[in-house]
LUMGULUM-680079 format. One record per residue (C-alpha): residue number from 1; residue in one letter; x, y, z. Coordinates in nm, 4 decimals, padded with zeros to 6 digits. Example, Ala and Ser with C-alpha at 12.3 -4.5 7.8 and 13.67 -1.06 7.14 Angstrom:
+-----+----+----------+----------+----------+
!   i ! aa !       c1 !       c2 !       c3 !
+-----+----+----------+----------+----------+
!   1 !  A !  01.2300 ! -00.4500 !  00.7800 !
!   2 !  S !  01.3670 ! -00.1060 !  00.7140 !
+-----+----+----------+----------+----------+
This chain:
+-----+----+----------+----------+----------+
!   i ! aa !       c1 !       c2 !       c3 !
+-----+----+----------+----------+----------+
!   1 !  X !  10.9703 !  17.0032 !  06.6721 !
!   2 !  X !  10.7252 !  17.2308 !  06.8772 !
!   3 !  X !  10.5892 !  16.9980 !  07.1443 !
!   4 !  X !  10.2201 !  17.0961 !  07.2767 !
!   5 !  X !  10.1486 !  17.0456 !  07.6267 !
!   6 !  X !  09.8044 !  16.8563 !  07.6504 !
!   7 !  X !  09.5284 !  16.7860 !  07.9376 !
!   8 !  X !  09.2591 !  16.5306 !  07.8477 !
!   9 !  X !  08.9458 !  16.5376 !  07.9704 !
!  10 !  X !  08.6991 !  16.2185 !  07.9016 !
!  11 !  X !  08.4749 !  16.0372 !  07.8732 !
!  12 !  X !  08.6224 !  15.6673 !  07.7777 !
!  13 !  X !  08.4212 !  15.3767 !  07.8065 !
!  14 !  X !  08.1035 !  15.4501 !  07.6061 !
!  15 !  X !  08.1962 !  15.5598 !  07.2456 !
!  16 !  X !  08.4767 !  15.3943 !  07.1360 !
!  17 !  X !  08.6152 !  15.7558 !  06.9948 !
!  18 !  X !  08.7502 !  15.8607 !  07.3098 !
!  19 !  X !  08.9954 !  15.5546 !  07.3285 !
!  20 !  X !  09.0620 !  15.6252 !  06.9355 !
!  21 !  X !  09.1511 !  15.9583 !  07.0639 !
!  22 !  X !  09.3874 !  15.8676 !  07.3594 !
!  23 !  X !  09.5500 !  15.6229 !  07.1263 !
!  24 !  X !  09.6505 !  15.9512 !  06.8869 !
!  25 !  X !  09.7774 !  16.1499 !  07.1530 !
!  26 !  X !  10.0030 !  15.8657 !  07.2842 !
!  27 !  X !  10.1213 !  15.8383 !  06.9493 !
!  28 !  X !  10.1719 !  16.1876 !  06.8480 !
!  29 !  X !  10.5333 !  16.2329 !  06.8830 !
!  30 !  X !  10.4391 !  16.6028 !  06.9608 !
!  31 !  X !  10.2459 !  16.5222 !  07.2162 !
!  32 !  X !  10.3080 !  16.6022 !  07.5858 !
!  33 !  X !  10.0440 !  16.4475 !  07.7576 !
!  34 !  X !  09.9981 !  16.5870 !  08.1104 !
!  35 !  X !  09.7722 !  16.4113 !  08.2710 !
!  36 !  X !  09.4219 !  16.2733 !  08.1886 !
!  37 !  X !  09.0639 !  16.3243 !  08.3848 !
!  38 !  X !  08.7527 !  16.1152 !  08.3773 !
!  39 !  X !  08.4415 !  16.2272 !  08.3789 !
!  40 !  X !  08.0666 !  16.1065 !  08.4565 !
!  41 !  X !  07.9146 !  15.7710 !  08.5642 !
!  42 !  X !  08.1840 !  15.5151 !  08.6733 !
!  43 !  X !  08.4989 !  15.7276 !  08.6637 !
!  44 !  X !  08.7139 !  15.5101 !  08.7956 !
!  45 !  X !  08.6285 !  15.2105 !  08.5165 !
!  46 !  X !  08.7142 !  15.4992 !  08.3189 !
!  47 !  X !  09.0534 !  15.5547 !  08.4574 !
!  48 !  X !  09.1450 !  15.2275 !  08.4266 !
!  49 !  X !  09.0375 !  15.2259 !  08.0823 !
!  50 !  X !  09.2380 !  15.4805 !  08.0054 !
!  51 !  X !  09.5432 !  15.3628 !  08.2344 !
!  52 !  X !  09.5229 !  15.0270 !  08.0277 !
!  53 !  X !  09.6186 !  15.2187 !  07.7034 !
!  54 !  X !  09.8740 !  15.4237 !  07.8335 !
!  55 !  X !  10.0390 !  15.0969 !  07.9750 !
!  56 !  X !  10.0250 !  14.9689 !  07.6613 !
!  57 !  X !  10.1581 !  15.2667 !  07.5213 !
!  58 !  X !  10.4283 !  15.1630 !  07.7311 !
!  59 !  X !  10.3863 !  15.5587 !  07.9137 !
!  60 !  X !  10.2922 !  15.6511 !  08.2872 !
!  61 !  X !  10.0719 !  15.9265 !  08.2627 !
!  62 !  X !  09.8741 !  16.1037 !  08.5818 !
!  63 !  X !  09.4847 !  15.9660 !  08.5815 !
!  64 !  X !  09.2379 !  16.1267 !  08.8097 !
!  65 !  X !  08.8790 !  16.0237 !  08.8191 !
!  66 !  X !  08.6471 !  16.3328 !  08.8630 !
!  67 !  X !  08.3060 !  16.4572 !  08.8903 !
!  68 !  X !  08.0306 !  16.1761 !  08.8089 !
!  69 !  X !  07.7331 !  16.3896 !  08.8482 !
!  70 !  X !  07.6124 !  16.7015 !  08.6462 !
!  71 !  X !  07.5731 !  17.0385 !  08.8323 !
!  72 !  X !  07.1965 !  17.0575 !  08.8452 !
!  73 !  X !  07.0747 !  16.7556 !  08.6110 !
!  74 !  X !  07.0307 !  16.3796 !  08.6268 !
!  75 !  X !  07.3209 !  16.2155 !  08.5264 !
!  76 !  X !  07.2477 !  16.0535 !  08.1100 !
!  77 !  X !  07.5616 !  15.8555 !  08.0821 !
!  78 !  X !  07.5664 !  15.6295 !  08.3939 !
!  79 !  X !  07.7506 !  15.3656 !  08.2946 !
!  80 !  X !  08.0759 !  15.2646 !  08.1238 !
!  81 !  X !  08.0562 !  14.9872 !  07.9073 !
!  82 !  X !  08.3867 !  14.9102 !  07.7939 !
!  83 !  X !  08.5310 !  14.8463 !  08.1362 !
!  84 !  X !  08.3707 !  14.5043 !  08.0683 !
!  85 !  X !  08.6622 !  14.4021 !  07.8522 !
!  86 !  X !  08.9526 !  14.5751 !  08.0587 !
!  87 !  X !  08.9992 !  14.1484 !  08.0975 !
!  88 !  X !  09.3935 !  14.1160 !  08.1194 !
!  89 !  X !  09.5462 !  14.4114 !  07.9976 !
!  90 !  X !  09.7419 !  14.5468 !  08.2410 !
!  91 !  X !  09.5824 !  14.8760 !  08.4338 !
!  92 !  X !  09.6219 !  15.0688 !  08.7794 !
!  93 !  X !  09.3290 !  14.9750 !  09.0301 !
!  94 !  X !  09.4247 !  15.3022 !  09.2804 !
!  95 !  X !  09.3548 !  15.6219 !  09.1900 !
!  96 !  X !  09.3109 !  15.9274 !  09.3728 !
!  97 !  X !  08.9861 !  16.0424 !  09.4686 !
!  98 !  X !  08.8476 !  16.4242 !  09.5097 !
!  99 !  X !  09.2053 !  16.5694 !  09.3232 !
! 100 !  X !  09.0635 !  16.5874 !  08.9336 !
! 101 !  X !  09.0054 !  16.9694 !  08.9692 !
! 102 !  X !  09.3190 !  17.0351 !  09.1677 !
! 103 !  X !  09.5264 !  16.8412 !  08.9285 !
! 104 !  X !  09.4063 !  17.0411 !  08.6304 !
! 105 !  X !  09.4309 !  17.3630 !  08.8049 !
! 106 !  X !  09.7525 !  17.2917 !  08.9548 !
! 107 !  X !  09.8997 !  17.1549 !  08.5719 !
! 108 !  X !  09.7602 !  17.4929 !  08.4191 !
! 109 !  X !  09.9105 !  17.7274 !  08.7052 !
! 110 !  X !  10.2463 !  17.5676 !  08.6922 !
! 111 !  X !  10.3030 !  17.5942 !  08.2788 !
! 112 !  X !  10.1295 !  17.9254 !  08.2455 !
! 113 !  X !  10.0276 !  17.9943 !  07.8519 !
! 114 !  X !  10.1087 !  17.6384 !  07.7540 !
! 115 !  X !  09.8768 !  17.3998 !  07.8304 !
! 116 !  X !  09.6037 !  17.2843 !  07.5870 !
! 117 !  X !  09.3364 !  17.1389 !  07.7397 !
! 118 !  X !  09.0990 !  16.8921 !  07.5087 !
! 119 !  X !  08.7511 !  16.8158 !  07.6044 !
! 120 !  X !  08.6003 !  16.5027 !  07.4703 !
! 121 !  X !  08.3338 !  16.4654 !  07.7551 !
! 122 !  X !  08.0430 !  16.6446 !  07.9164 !
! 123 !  X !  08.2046 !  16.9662 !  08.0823 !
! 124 !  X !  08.1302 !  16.9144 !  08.4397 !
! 125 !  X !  08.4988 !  16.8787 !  08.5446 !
! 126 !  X !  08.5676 !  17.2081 !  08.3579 !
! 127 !  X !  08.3021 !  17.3795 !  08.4601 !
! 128 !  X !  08.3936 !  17.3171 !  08.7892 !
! 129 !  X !  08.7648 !  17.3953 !  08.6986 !
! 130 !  X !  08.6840 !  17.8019 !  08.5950 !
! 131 !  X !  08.4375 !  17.8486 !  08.8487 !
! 132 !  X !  08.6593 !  17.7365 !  09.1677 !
! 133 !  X !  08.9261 !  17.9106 !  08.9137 !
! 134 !  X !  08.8045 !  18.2137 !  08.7707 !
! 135 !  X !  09.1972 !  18.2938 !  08.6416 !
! 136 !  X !  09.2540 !  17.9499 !  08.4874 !
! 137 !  X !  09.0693 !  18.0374 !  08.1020 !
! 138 !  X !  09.3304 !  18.3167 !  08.0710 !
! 139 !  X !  09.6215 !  18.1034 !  08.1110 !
! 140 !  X !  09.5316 !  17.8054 !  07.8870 !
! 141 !  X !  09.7194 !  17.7934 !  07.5507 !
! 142 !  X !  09.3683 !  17.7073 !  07.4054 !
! 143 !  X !  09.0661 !  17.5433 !  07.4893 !
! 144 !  X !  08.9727 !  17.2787 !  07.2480 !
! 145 !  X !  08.6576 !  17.0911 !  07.2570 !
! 146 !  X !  08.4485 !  16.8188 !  07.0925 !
! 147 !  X !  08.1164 !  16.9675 !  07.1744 !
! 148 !  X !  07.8144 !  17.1148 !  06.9681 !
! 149 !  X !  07.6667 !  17.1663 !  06.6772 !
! 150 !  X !  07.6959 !  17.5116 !  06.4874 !
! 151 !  X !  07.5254 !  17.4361 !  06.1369 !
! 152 !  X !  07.1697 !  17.3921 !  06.0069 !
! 153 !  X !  06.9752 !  17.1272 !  05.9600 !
! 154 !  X !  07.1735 !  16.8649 !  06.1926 !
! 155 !  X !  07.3764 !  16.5898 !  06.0107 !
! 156 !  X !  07.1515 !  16.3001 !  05.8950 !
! 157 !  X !  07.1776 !  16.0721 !  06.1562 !
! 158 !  X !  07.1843 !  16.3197 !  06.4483 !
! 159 !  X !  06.9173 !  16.5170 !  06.6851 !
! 160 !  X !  06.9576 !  16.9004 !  06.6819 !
! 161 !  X !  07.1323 !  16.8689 !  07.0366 !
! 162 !  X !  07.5035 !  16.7299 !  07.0916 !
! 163 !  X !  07.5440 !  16.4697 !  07.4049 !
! 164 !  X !  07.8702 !  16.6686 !  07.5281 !
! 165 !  X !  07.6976 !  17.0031 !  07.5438 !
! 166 !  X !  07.3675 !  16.8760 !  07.6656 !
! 167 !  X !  07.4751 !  16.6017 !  07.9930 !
! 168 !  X !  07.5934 !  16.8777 !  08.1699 !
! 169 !  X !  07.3966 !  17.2191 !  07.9734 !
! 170 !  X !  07.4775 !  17.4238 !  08.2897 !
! 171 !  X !  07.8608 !  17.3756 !  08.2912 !
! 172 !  X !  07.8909 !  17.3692 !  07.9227 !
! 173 !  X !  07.7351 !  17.7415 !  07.9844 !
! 174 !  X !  08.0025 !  17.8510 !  08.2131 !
! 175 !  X !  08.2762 !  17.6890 !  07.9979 !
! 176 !  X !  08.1313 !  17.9102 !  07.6840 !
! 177 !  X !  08.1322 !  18.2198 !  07.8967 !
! 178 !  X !  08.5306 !  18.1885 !  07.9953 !
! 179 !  X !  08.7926 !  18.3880 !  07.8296 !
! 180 !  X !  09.0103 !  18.2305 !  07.7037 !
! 181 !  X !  09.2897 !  18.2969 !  07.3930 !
! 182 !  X !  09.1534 !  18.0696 !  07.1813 !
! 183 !  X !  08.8103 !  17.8490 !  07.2503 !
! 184 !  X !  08.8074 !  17.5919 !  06.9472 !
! 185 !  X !  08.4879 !  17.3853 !  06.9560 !
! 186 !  X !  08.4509 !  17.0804 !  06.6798 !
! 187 !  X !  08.1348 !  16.9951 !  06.6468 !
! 188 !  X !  07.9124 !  16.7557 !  06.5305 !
! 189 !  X !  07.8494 !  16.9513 !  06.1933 !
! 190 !  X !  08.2351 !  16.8236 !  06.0331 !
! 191 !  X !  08.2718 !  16.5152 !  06.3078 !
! 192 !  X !  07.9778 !  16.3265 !  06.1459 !
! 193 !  X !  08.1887 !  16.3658 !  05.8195 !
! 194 !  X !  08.4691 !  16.1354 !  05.9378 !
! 195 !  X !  08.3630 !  15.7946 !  06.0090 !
! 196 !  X !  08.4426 !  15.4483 !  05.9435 !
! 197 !  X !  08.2325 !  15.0818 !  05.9182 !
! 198 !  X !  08.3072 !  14.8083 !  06.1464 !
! 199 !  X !  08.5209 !  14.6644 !  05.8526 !
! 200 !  X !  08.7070 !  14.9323 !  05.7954 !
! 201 !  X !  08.7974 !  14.9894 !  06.0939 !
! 202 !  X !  08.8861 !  14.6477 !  06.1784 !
! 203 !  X !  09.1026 !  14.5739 !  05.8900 !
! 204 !  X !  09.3369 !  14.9572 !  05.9456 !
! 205 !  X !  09.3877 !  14.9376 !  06.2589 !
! 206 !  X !  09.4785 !  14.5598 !  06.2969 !
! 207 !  X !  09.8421 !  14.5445 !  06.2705 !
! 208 !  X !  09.8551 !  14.8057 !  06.5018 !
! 209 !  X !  10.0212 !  14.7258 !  06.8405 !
! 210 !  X !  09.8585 !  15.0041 !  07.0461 !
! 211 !  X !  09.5431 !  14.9550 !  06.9035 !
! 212 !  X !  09.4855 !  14.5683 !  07.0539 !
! 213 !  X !  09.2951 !  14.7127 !  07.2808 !
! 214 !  X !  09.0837 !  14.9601 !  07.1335 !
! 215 !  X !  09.0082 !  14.6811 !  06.8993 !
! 216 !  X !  08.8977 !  14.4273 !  07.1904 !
! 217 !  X !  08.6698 !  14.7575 !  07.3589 !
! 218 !  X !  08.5619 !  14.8567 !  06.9978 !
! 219 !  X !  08.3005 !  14.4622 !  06.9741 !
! 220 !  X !  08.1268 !  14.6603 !  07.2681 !
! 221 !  X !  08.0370 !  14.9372 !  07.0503 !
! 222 !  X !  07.9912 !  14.7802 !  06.7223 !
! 223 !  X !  07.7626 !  14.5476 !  06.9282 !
! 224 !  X !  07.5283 !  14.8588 !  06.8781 !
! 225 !  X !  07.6653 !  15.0551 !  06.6138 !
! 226 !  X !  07.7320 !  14.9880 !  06.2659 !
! 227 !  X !  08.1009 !  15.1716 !  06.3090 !
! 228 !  X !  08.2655 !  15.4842 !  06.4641 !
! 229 !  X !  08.2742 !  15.8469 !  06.3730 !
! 230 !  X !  08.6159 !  16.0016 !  06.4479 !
! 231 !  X !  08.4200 !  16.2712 !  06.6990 !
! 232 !  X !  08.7136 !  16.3150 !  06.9199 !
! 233 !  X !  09.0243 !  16.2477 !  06.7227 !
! 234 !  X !  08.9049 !  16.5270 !  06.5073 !
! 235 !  X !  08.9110 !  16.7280 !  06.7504 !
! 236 !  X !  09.2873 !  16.6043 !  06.8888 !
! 237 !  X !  09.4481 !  16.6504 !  06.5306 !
! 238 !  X !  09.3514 !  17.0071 !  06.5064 !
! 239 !  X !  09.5600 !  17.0948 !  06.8299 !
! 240 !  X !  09.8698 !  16.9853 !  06.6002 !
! 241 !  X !  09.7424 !  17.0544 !  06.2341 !
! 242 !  X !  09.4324 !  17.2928 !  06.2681 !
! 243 !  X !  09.4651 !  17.3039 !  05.8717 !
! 244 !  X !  09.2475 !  16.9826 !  05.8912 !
! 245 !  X !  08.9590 !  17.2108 !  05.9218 !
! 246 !  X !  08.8140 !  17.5524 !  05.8387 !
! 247 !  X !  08.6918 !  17.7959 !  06.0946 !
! 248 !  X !  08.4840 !  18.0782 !  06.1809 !
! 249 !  X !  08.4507 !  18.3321 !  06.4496 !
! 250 !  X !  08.1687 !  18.4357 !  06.6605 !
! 251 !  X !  07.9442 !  18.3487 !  06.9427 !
! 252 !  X !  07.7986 !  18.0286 !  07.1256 !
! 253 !  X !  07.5521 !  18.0642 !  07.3827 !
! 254 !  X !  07.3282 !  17.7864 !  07.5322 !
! 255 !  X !  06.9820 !  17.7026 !  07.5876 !
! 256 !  X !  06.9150 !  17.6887 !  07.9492 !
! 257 !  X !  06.5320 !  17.7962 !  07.9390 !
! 258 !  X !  06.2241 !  17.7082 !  07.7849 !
! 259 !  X !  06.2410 !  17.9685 !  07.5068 !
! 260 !  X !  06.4146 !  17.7089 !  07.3048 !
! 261 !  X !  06.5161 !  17.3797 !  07.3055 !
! 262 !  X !  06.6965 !  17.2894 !  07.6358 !
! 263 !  X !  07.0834 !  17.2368 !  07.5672 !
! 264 !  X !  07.1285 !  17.3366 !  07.2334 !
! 265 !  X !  07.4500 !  17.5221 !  07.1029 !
! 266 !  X !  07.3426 !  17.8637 !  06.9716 !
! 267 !  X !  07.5747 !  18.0234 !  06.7420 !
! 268 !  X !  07.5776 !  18.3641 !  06.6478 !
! 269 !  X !  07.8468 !  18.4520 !  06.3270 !
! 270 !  X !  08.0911 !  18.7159 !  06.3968 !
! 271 !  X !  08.3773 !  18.9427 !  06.3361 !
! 272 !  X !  08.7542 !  18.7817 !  06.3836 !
! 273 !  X !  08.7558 !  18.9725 !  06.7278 !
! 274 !  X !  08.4700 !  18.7356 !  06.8450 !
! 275 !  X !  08.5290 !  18.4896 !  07.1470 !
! 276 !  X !  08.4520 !  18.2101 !  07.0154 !
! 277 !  X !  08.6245 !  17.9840 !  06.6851 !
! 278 !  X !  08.4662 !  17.6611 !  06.5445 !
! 279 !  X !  08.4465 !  17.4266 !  06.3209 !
! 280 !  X !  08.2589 !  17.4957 !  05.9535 !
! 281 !  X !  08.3964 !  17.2577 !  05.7347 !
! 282 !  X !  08.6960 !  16.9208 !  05.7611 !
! 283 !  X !  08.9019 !  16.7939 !  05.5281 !
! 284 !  X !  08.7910 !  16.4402 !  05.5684 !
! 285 !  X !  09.0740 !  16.2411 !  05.3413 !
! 286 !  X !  09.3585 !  16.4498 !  05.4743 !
! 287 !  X !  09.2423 !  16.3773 !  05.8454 !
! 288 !  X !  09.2580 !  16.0276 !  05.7793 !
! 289 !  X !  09.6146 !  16.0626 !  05.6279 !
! 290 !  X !  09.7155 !  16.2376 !  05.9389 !
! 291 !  X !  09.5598 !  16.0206 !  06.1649 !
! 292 !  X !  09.6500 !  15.6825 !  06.0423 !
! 293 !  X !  10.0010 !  15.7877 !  06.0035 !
! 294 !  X !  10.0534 !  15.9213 !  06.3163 !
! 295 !  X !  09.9136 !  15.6052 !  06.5136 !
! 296 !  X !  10.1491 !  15.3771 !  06.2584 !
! 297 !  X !  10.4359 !  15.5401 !  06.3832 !
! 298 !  X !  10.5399 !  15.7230 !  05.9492 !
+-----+----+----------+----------+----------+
């Protein structure tokens, strides 16, 4: 079994996805989970958000909080909801403060060419990871990310700008610019096609042991939201079955002026020597086979 070496970079503790995600990669025998950062408002209630599933996971995994605030912008996402019902589950309370960047660089430099790292969040600890790093994009295994949207019109539902790329438009710039082997983004164009109700979402993933918590943080969200879209496990599953979807090459650039809307994703088609691969079309039912199998344990 060819076992991926993954870094996780996220946002927990606002949409539920992100603990949906965590909750695949801990199950995913082929997995190997290196560490995980946090990123934006209240890190560290996002740290122990995500420490709390890993415990009950039954795994110790390395946590860093990092950067709260965006490089030049006001920070959107101040506040992370879910840490309300951390309650009893079992977390760590200490983390280590300032090291987020180090760790990541330090993970990448000492498995040269095998680490994967997944974005889930705004990109200000990455963006601060290849600038203080310029070498570190060449010696990922792959950059995969759940940010963007590639496709016209926007999915019903959504605005034409995506909340990863947007929080932080000035490091998700400097993350699009890096070379690296391959730079995977899933965007919102084939997430929004993988979603669940409340119900549903209740009733699959109740006899689930890992999933008592998600389940308990998920009443925040639904509080709001009539379900979840499957955002960020999307974006996990391809790292181990990029089958799920269907890609093309090409170019992103972002907005960063007035000559368009601030933030958006701009994606130029191109040939298979083009920097950049994402995300055109999902298989939605054979995602769900994948994922629900994977966090059952068949």
């Amino acid at each position: 079994m060819d076992r991926i070496r993954v870094l996780l970079d996220t946002d927990i503790g606002t949409d539920i996805d992100d603990a949906v995600c965590l909750a695949y990669l801990l199950s995913n025998p082929r997995c190997d989970l290196l560490g995980i950062t946090t990123v934006t408002g209240e890190a560290e209630e996002r740290a122990k958000l995500a420490s709390a599933l890993c415990r009950r996971a039954g795994r110790e995994i390395p946590i860093f909080p990092g950067t709260e605030n965006p490089f030049l912008l006001a920070q959107r996402q101040t506040h992370a909801a879910q840490a309300a019902a951390l309650g009893a589950w079992p977390h760590q309370t200490d983390f280590p403060h300032g090291e987020a960047i180090e760790f990541l660089r330090r993970s990448i430099r000492k498995n040269p060419g095998e680490v994967v790292l997944l974005t889930i969040a705004p990109l200000t600890n990455i963006g601060l990871l290849f600038s203080v790093d310029p070498e570190i994009p060449s010696l990922l295994r792959g950059l995969v990310m759940m940010c963007g949207r590639f496709l016209a019109p926007p999915p019903k539902g959504y605005g034409p700008v995506e909340w990863n790329a947007i929080v932080d438009a000035h490091a998700t710039s400097i993350v699009y610019s890096a070379p690296v082997r391959l730079h995977r983004s899933i965007g919102l164009d084939v997430t929004s096609q993988v979603s669940m109700s409340r119900e549903e979402f209740r009733s699959t993933f109740k006899n689930v042991p890992l999933f008592a918590p998600v389940l308990e943080w998920a009443e925040i969200w639904f509080k709001d939201w009539p379900g979840t879209t499957f955002h960020d496990p999307l974006a996990a599953a391809t790292i181990f079955e990029p089958s799920l979807c269907t890609y093309q090459r090409g170019k992103v650039g972002m907005c960063l002026t007035e000559d368009g809307l601030f933030g958006e994703t701009r994606w130029t088609p191109g040939s298979a020597g083009s920097p950049h691969e994402v995300a055109i079309g999902v298989d939605p039912a054979g995602f769900f086979h994948h994922y629900v199998s994977v966090v059952r344990g068949k």
